[in-house]
Biopython code that builds the backbone (N, CA, C, O; Angstrom):
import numpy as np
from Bio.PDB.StructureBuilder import StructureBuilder

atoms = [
    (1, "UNK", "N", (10.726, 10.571, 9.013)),
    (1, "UNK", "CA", (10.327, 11.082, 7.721)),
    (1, "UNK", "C", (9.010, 10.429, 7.325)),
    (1, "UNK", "O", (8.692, 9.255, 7.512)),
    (2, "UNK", "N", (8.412, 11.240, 6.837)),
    (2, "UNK", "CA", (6.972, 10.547, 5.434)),
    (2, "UNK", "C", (7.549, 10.619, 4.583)),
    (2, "UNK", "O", (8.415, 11.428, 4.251)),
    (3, "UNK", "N", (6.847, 9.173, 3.783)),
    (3, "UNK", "CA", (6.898, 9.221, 2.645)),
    (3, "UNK", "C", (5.700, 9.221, 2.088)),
    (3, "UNK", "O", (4.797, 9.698, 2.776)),
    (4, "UNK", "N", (5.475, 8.883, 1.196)),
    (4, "UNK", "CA", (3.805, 8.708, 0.577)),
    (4, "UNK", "C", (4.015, 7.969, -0.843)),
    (4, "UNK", "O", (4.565, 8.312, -1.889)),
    (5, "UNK", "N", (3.457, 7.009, -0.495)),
    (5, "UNK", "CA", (3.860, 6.208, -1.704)),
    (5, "UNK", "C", (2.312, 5.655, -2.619)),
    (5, "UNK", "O", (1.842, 4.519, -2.681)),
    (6, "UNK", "N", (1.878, 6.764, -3.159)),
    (6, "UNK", "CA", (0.541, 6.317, -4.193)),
    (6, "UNK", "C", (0.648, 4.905, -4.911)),
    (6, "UNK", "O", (-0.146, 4.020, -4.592)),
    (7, "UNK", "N", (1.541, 4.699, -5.799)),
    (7, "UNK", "CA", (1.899, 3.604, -6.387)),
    (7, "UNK", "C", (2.835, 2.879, -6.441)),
    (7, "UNK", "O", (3.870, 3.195, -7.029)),
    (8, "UNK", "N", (2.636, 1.596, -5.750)),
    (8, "UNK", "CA", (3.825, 0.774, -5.195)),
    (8, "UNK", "C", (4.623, 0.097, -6.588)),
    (8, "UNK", "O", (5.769, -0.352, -6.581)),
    (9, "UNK", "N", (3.701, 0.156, -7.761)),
    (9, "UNK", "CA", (4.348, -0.300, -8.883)),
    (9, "UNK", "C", (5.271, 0.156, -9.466)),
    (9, "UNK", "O", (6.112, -0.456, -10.125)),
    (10, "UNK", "N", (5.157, 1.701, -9.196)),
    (10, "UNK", "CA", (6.302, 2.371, -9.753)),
    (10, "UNK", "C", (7.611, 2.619, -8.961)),
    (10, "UNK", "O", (8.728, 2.868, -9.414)),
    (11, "UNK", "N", (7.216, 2.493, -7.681)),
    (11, "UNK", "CA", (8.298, 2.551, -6.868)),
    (11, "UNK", "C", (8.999, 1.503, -6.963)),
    (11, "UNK", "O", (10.228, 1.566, -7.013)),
    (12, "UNK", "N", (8.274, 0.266, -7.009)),
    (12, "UNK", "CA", (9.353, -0.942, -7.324)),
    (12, "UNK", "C", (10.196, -1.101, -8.681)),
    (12, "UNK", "O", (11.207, -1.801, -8.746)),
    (13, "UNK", "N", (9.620, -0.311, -9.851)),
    (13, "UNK", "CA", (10.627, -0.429, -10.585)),
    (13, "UNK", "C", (11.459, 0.696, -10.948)),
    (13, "UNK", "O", (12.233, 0.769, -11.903)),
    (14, "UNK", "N", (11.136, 1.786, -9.839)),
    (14, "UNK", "CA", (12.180, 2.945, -9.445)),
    (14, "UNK", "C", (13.613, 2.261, -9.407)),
    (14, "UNK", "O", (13.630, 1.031, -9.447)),
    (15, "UNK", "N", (14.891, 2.993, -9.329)),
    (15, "UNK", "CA", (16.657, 2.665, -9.653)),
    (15, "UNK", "C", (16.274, 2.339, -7.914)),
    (15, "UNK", "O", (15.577, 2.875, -7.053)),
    (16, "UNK", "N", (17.438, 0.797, -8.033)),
    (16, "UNK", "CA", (17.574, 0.704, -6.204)),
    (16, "UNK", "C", (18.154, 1.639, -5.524)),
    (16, "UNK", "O", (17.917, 1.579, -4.318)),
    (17, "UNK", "N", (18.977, 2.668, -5.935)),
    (17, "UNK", "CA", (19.436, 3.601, -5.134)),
    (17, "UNK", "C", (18.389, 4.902, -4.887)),
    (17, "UNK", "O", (18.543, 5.511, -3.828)),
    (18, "UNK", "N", (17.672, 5.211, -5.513)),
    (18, "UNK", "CA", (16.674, 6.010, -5.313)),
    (18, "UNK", "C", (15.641, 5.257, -3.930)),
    (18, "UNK", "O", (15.338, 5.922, -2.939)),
    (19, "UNK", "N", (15.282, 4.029, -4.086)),
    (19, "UNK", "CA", (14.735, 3.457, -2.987)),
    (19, "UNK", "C", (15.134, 3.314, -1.631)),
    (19, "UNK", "O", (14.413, 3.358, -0.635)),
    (20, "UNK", "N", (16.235, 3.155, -1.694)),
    (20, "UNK", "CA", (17.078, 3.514, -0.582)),
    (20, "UNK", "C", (17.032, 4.717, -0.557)),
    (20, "UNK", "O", (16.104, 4.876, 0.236)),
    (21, "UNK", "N", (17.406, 5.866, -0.890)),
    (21, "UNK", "CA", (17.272, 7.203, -0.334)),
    (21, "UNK", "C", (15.912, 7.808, 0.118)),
    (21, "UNK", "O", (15.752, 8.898, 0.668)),
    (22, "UNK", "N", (15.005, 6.936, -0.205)),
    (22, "UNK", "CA", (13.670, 6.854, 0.576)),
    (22, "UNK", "C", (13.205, 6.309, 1.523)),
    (22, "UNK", "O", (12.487, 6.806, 2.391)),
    (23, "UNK", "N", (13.734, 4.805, 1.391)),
    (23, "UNK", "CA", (13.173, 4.110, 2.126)),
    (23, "UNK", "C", (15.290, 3.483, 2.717)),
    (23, "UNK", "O", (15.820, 2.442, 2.329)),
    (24, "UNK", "N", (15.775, 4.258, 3.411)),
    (24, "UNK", "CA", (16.853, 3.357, 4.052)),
    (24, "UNK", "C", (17.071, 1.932, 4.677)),
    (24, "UNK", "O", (16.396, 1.451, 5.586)),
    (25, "UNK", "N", (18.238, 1.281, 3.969)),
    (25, "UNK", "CA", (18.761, -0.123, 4.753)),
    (25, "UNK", "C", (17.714, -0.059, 6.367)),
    (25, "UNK", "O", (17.163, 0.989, 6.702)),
    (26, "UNK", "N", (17.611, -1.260, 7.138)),
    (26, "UNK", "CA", (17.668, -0.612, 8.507)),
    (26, "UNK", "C", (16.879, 0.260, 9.207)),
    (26, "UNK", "O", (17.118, 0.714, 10.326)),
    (27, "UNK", "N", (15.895, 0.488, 8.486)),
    (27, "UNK", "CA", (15.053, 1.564, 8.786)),
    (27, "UNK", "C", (13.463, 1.341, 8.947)),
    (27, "UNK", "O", (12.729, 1.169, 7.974)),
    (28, "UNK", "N", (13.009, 1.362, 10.294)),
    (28, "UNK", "CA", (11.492, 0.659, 10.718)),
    (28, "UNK", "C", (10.981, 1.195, 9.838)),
    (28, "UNK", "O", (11.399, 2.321, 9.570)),
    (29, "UNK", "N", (9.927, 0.653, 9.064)),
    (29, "UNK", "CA", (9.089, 1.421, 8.453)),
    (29, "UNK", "C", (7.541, 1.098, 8.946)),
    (29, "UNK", "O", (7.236, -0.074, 9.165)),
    (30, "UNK", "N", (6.581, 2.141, 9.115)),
    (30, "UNK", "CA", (4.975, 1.846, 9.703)),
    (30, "UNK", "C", (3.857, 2.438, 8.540)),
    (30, "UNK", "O", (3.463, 3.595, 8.395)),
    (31, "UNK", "N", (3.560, 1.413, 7.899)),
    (31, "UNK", "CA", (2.072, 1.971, 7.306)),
    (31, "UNK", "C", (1.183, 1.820, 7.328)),
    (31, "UNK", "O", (0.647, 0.713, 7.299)),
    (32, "UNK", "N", (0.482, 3.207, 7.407)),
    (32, "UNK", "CA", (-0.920, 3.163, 7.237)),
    (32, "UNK", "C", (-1.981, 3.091, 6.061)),
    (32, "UNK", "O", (-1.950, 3.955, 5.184)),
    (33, "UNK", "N", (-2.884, 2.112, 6.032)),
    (33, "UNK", "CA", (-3.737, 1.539, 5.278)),
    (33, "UNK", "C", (-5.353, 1.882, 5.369)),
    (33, "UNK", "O", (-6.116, 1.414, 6.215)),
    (34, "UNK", "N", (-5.606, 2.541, 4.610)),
    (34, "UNK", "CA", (-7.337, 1.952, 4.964)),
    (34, "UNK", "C", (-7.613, 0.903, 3.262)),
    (34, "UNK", "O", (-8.258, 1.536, 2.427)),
    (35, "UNK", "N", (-7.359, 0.080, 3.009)),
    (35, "UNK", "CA", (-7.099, -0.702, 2.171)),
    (35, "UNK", "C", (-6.508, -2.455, 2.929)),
    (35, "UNK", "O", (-6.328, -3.054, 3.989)),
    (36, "UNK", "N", (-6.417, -2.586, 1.366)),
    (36, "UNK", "CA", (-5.524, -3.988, 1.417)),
    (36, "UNK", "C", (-4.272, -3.879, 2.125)),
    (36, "UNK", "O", (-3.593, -2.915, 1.772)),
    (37, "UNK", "N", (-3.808, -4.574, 2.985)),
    (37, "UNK", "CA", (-2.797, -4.640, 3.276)),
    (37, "UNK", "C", (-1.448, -5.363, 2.481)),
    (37, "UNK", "O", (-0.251, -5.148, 2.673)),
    (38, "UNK", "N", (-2.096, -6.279, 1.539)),
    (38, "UNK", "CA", (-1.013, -7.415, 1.251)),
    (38, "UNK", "C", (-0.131, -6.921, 0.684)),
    (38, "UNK", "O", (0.861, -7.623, 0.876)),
    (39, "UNK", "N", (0.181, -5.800, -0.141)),
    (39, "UNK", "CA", (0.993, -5.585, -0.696)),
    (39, "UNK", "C", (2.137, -4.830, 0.092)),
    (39, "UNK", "O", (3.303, -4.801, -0.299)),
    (40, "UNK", "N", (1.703, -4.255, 1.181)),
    (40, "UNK", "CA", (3.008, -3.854, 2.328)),
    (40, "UNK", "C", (3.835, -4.513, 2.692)),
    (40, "UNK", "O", (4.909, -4.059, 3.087)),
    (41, "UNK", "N", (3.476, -6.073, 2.641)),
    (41, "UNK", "CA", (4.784, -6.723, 3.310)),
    (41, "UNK", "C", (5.850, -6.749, 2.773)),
    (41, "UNK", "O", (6.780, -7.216, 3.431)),
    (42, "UNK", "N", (6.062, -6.360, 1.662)),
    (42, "UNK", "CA", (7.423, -6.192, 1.313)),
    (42, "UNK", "C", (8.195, -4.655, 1.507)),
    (42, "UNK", "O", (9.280, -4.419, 0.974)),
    (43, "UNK", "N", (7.592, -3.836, 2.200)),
    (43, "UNK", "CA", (8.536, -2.978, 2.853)),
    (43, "UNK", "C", (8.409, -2.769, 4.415)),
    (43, "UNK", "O", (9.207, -2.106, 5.077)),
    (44, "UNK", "N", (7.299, -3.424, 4.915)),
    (44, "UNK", "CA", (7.110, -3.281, 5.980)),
    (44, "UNK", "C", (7.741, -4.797, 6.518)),
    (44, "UNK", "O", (7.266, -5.824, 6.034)),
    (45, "UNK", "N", (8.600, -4.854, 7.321)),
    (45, "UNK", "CA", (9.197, -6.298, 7.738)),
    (45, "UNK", "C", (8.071, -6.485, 9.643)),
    (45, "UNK", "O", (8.202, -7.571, 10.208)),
    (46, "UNK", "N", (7.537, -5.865, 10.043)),
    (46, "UNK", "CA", (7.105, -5.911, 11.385)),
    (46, "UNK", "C", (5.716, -5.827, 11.625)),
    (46, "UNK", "O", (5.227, -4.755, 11.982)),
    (47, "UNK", "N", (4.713, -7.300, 11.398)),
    (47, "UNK", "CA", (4.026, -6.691, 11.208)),
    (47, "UNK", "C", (2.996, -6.193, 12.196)),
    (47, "UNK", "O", (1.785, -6.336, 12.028)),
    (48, "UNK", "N", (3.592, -5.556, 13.311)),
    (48, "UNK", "CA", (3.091, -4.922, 13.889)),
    (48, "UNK", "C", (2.958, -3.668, 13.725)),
    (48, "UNK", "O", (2.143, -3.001, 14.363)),
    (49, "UNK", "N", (3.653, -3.254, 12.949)),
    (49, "UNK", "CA", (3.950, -1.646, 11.783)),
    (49, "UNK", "C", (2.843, -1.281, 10.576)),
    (49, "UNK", "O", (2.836, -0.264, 9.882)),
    (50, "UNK", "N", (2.011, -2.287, 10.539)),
    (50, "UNK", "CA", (1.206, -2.094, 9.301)),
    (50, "UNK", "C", (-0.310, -2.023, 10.059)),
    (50, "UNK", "O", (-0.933, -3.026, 10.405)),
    (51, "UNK", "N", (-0.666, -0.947, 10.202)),
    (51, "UNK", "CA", (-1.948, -0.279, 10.418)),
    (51, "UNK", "C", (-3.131, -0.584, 9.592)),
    (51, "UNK", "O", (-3.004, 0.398, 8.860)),
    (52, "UNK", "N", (-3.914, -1.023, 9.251)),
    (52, "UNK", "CA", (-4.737, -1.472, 8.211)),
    (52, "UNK", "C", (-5.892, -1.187, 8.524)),
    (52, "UNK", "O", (-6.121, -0.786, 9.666)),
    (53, "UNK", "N", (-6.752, -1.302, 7.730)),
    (53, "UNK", "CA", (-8.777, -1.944, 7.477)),
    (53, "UNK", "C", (-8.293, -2.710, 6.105)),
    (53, "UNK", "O", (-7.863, -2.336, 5.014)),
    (54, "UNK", "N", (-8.496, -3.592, 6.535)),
    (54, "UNK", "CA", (-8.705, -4.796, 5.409)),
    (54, "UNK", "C", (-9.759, -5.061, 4.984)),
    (54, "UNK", "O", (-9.914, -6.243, 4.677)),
    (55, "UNK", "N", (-10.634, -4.355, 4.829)),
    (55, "UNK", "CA", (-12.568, -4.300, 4.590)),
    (55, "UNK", "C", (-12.847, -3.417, 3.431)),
    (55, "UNK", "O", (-11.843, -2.851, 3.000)),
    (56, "UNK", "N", (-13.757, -3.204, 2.931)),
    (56, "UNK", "CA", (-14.457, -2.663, 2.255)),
    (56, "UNK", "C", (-15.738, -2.721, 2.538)),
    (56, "UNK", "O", (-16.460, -3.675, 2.827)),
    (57, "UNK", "N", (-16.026, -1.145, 2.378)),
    (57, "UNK", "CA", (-17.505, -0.465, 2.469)),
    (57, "UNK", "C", (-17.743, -0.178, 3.924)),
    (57, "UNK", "O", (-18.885, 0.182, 4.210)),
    (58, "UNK", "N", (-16.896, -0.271, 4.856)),
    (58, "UNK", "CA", (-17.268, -0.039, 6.061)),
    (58, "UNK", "C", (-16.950, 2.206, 5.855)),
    (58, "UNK", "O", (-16.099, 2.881, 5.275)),
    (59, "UNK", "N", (-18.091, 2.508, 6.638)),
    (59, "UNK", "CA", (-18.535, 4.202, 6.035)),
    (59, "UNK", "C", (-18.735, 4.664, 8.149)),
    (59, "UNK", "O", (-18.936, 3.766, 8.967)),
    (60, "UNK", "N", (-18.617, 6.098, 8.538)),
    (60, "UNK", "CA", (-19.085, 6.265, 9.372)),
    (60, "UNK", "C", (-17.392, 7.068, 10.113)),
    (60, "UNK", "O", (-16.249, 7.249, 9.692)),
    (61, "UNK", "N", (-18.027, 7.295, 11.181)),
    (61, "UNK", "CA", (-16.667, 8.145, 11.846)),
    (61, "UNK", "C", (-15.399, 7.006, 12.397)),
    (61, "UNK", "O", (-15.451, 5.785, 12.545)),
    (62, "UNK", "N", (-14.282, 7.982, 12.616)),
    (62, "UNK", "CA", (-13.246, 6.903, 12.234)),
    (62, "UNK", "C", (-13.525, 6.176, 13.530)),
    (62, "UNK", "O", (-13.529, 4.993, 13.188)),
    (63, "UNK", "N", (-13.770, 6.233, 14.883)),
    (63, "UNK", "CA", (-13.830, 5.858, 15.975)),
    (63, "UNK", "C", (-14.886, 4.580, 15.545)),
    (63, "UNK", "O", (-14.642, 3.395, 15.771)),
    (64, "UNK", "N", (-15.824, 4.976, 15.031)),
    (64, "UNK", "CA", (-17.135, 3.456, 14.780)),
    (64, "UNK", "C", (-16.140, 2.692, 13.745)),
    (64, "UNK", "O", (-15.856, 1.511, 13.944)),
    (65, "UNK", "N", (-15.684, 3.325, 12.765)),
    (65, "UNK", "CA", (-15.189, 2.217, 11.847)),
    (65, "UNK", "C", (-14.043, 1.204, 12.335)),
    (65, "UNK", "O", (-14.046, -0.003, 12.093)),
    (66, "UNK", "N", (-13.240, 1.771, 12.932)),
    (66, "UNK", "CA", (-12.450, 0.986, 13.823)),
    (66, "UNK", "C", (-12.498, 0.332, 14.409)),
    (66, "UNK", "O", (-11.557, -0.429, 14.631)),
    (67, "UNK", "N", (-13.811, 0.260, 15.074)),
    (67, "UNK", "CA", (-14.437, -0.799, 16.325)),
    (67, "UNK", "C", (-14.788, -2.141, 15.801)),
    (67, "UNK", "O", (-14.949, -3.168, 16.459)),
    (68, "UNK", "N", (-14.908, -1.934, 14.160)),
    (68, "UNK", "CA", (-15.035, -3.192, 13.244)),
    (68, "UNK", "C", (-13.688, -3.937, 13.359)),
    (68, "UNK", "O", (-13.804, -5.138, 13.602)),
    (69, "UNK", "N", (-12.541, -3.501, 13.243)),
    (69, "UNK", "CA", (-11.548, -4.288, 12.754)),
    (69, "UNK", "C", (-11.111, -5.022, 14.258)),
    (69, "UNK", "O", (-10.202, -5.852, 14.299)),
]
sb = StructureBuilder()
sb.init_structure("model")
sb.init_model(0)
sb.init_chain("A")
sb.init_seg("    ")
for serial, (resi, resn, name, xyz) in enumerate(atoms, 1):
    if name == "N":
        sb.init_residue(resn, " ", resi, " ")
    sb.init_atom(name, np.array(xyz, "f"), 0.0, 1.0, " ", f" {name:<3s}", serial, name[0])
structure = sb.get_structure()
């Protein structure tokens, strides 16, 4: 499944059972970032699952921008 989660603020003070029916017990989760990462670690437990650019202002096709990180 996707999810898409615009604002992590509201999701955290979403009902815990609603979070779970999104985000299940037990359940890998992988996100992608072109941002900050820090705030993923609390749903992402692996962090080999969290895709990131931790930069700003880097501009250009995704293949060059990547070659930065």
């Amino acid at each position: 499944r996707v999810v898409s989660m615009p604002c992590m603020e509201t999701f955290a003070k979403a009902d815990a059972n609603y979070q779970k029916l999104l985000i299940p017990e037990n359940t890998k989760v992988i996100a992608l970032e072109a941002g900050s990462s820090y705030s993923w670690y609390k749903f992402v437990k692996d962090p080999k699952c969290l895709l990131d650019i931790n930069a700003f202002g880097y501009s250009g096709r995704k293949d060059e921008v990547l070659k930065n990180e």
